[in-house]
C-alpha positions as CSV (number, residue, x, y, z in Angstrom):
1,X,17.3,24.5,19.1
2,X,19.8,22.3,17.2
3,X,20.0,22.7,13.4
4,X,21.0,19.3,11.6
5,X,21.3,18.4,7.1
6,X,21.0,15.1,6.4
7,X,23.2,14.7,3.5
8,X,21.7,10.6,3.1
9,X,19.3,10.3,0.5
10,X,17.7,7.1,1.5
11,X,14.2,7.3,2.4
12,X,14.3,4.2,5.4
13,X,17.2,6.4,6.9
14,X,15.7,9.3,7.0
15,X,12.5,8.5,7.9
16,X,13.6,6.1,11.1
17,X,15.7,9.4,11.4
18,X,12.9,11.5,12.6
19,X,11.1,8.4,14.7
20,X,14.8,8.9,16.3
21,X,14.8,12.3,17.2
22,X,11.0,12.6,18.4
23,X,11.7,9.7,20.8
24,X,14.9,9.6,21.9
25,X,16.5,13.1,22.1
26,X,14.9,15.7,24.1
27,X,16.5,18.6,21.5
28,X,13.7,20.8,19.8
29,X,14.9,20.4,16.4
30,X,14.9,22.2,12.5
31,X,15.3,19.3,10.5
32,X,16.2,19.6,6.5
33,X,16.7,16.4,4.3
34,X,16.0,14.5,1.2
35,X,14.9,10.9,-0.4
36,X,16.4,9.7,-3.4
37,X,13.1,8.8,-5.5
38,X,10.3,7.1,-3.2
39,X,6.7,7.2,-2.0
40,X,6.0,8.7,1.4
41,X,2.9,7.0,2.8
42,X,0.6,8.5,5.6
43,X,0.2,6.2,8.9
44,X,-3.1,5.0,8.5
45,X,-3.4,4.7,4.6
46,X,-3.8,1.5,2.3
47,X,-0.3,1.4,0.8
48,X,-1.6,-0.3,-2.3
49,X,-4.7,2.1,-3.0
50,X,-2.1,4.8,-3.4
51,X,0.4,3.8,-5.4
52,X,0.8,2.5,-8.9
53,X,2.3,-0.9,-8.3
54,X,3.9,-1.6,-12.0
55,X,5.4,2.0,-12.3
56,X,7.1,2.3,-8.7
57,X,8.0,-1.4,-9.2
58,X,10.2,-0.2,-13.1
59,X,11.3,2.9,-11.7
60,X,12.7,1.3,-8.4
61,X,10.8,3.8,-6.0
62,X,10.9,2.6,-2.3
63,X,7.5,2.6,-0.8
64,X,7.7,3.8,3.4
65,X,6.0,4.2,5.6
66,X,5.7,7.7,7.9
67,X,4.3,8.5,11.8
68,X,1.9,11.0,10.5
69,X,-1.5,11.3,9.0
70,X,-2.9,12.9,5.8
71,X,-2.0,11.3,2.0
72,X,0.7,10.2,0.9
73,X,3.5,12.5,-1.7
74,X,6.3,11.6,-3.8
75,X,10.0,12.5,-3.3
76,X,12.6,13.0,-5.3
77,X,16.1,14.9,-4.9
78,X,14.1,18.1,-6.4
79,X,12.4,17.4,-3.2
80,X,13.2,19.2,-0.1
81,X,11.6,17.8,3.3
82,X,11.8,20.1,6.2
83,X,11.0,18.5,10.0
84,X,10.6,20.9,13.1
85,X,10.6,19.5,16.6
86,X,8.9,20.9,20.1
87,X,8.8,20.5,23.5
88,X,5.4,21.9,23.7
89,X,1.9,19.7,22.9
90,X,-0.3,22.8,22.5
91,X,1.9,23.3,19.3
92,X,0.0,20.2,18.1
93,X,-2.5,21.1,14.9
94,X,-1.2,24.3,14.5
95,X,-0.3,24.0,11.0
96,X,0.2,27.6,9.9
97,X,2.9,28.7,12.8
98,X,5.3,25.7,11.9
99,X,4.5,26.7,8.3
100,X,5.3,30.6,9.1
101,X,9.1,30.0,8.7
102,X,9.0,28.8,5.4
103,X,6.6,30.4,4.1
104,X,9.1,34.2,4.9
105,X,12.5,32.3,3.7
106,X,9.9,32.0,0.2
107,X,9.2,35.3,0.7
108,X,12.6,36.4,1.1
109,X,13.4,35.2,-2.2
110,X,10.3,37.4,-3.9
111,X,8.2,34.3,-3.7
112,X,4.7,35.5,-3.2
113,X,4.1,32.1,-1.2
114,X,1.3,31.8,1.6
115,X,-0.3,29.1,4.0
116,X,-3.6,27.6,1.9
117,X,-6.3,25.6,3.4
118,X,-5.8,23.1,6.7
119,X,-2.2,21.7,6.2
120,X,-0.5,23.5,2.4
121,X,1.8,25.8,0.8
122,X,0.9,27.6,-2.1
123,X,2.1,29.8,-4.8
124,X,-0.2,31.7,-6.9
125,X,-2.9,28.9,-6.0
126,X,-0.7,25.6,-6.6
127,X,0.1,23.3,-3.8
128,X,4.2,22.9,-3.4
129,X,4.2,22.0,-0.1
130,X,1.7,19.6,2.2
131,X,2.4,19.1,6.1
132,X,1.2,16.5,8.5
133,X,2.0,16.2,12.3
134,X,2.0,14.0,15.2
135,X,3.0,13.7,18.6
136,X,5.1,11.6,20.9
137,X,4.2,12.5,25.1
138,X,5.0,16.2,25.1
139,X,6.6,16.6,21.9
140,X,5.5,17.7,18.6
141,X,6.9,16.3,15.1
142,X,5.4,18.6,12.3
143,X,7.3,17.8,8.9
144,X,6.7,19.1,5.4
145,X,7.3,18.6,1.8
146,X,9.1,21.2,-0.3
147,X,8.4,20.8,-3.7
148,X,11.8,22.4,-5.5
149,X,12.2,20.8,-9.0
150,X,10.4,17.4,-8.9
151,X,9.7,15.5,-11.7
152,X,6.2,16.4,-12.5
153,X,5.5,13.1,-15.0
154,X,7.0,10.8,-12.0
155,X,4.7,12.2,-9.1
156,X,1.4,11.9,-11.1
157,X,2.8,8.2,-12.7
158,X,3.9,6.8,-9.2
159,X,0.9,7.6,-7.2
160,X,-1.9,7.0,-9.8
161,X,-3.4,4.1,-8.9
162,X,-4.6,1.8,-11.4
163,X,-8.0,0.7,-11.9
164,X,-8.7,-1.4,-8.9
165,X,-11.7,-1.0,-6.9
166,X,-11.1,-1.0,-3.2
167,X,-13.0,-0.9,0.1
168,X,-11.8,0.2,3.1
169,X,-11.7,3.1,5.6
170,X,-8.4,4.6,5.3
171,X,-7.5,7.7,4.4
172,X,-7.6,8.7,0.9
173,X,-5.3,11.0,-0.6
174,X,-5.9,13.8,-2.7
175,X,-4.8,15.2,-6.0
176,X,-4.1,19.0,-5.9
177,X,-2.9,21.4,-8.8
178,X,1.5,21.4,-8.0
179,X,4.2,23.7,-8.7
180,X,8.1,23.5,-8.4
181,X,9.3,26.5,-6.3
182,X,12.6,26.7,-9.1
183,X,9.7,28.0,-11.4
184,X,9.0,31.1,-9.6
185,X,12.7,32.3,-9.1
186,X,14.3,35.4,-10.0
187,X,17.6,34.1,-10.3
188,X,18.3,30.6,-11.1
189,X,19.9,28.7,-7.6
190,X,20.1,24.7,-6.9
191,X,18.3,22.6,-4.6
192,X,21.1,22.5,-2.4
193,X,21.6,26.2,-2.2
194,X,18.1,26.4,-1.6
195,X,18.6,24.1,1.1
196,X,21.2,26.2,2.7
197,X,19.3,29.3,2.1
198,X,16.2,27.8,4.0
199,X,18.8,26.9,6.8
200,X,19.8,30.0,7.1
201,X,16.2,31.6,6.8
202,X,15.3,29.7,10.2
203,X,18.1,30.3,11.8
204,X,18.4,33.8,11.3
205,X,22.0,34.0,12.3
206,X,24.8,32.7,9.7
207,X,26.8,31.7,12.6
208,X,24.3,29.1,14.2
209,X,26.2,25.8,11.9
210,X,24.0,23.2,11.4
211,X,25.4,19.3,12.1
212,X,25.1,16.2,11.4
213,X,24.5,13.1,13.3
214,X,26.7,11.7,15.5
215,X,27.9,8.4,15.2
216,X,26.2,7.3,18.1
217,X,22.9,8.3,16.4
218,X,23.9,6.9,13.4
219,X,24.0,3.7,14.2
220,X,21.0,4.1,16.2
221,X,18.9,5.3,13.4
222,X,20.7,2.5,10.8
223,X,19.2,0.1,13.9
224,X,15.6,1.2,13.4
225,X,15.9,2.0,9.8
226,X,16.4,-2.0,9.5
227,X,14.5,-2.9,11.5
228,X,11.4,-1.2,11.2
229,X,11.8,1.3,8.1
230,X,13.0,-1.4,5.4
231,X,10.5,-3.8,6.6
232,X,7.4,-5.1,4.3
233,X,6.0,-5.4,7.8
234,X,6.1,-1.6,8.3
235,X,5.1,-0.5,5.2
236,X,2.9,-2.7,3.5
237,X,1.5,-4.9,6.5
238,X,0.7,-2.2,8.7
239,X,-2.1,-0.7,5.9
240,X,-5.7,-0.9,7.2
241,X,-8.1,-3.6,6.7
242,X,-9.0,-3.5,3.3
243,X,-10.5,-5.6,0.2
244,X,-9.7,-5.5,-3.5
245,X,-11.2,-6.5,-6.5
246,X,-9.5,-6.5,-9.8
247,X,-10.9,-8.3,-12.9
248,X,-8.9,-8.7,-16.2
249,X,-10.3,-10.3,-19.9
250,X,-7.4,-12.8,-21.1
251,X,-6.9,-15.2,-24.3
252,X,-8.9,-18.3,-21.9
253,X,-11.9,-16.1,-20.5
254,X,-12.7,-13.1,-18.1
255,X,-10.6,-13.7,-14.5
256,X,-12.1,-11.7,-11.2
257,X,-10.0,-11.6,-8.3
258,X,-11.8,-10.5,-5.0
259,X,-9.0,-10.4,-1.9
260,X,-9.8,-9.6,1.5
261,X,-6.8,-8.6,3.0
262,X,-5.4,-7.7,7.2
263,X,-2.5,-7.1,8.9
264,X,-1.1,-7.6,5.3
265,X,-2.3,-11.2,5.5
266,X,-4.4,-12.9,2.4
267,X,-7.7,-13.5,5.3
268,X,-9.8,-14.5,1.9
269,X,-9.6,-14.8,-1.6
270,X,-12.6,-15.6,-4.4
271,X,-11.5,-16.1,-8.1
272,X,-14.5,-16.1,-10.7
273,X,-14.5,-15.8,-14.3
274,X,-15.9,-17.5,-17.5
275,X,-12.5,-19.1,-17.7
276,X,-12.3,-23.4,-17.7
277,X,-10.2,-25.4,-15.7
278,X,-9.3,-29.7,-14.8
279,X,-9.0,-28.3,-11.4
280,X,-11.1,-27.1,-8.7
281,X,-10.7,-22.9,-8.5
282,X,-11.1,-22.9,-4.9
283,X,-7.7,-25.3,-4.5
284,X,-6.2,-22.4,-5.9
285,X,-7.6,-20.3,-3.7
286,X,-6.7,-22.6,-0.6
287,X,-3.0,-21.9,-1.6
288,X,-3.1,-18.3,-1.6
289,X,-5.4,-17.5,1.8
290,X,-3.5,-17.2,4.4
291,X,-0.1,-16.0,2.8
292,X,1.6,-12.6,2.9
293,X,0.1,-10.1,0.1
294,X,3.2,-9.6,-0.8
295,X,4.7,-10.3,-4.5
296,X,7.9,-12.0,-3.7
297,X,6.1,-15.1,-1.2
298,X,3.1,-15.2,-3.8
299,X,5.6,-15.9,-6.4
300,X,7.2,-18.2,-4.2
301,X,3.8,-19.9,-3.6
302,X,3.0,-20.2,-7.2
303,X,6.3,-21.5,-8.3
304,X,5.4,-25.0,-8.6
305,X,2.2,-24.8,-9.2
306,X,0.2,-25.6,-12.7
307,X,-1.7,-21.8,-12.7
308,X,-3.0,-23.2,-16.4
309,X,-4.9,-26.3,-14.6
310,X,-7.0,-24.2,-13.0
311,X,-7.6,-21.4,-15.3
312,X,-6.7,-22.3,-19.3
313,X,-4.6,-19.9,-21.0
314,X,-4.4,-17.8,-17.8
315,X,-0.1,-17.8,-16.6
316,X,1.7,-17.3,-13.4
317,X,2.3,-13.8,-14.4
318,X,-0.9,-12.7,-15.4
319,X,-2.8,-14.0,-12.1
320,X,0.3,-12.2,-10.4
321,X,-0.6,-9.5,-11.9
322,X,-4.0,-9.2,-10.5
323,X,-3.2,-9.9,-7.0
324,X,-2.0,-6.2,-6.4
């Protein structure tokens, strides 16, 4: 088995750095890394019905996109992700043997940590770890979150969503009771000596050095990282079919926006309200359907165009705003 750290912190990298391994190395694989702060969406969810658009938008948090299933977490460098690799498909599903390993290194430190319900880690009933799987031919990719000293406030503010209504049929995530492993300690170590410690755990022999990547694999990983991890395409455009509605009461009347949105493509939008306009609503509406749902092209879209014509007292920014 080959042991590797990432020491890069940014989510696209190490993300396209597990597509990497699965696919293109035939090495089974212990995996330990982290991502500097950023959302960690599963495969087939709605991007924007978990996250919390204004927050991870101040706070900077990159949204990506991941191979596996199940709901999507939050990670930060308190954060400690852990990815194992097999040769062997009947390993798929087994959630509690690729959770075995960490749940003894835990152990080992007086940690009275145990596997809890399909796919978790708990201690003393809260969740501080969630795993998800999937597999590539004959190989098995089962990865996991290691909740070390997170930022309680910015998991529960980046993945609230806000009060939008939406209806689709991808998978939801869901809130459980957390705790930060540091908090159970004896003696007080770092998360990058718990990193080595967990390292060592699964090796179980201090002389088996982990590594890094080569440069070889560097470069291929910083190929697929932008070109597929970075992209909005990838991330945003790849969520399920899904529609929105949002509705908000401003200074020139009541505004509901109802979007119908595929492929990350605008396929329909109706605006109603008890707002007045000089302009037809549904011109509006013929400028928006068919763009991106993405903030930057919208903006780009609205740039020149009089928002207040259609809607009085209604700006740019505010019907921004209810787009996402």
């Amino acid at each position: 088995m080959r042991y590797i750290i990432s020491e890069n912190t940014d989510a696209y990298f190490n993300l396209a750095s597990e597509e990497y391994l699965l696919k293109h190395t035939d090495d089974e694989i212990f995996y330990l890394w982290r991502n500097d702060n950023a959302i960690i969406v599963g495969k087939n969810q709605n991007t924007l019905s978990e996250i919390n658009v204004d927050y991870v938008k101040e706070k900077g948090i990159r949204v990506v996109r991941r191979l596996t299933g199940g709901g999507a977490v939050y990670h930060d460098l308190g954060n400690l992700n852990y990815t194992f690799i097999e040769n062997n498909r009947k390993s798929f599903n087994d959630f509690r043997g690729f959770s075995e390993p960490i749940v003894k290194a835990l152990q080992g430190l007086g940690i009275q940590a145990e596997f809890s319900g399909r796919n978790d880690m708990t201690i003393e009933g809260k969740k501080f770890s969630g795993t998800a799987q999937c597999k590539h031919r004959e190989r098995v990719m089962h990865h996991g979150t290691l909740l070390f000293s997170s930022v309680k406030a910015d998991i529960s503010g980046a993945l609230k969503p806000r009060d939008i209504k939406f209806t689709d049929k991808s998978v939801k995530s869901v809130a459980s009771r957390i705790t930060n492993i540091s908090d159970h300690l004896a003696k007080p170590m770092t998360v990058l000596e718990f990193r080595d410690y967990v390292m060592a755990s699964v090796t179980g022999d201090a002389a088996t050095a982990p590594t890094g990547f080569t440069q070889e694999e560097t470069e291929m990983i910083t190929k697929l990282r932008d070109e597929k991890y970075s992209q909005w395409s990838w991330n945003f455009g790849q969520s399920p079919k899904f529609a929105m509605t949002r509705e908000e009461k401003y200074p020139g009347g009541l505004v509901e926006v109802t979007l119908a949105v595929e492929q990350g493509i605008i396929q329909d939008i109706r605006i109603y309200g008890d707002f007045f306009g000089v302009k037809e609503i549904t011109e509006l509406e013929g400028i928006l359907r068919g763009a991106r749902h993405e903030e930057a092209q919208l903006r780009h879209l609205l740039a020149d165009v009089p928002v207040e014509d259609y809607m009085a007292k209604v700006s740019q920014e505010e019907l921004l705003a209810l787009l996402f």
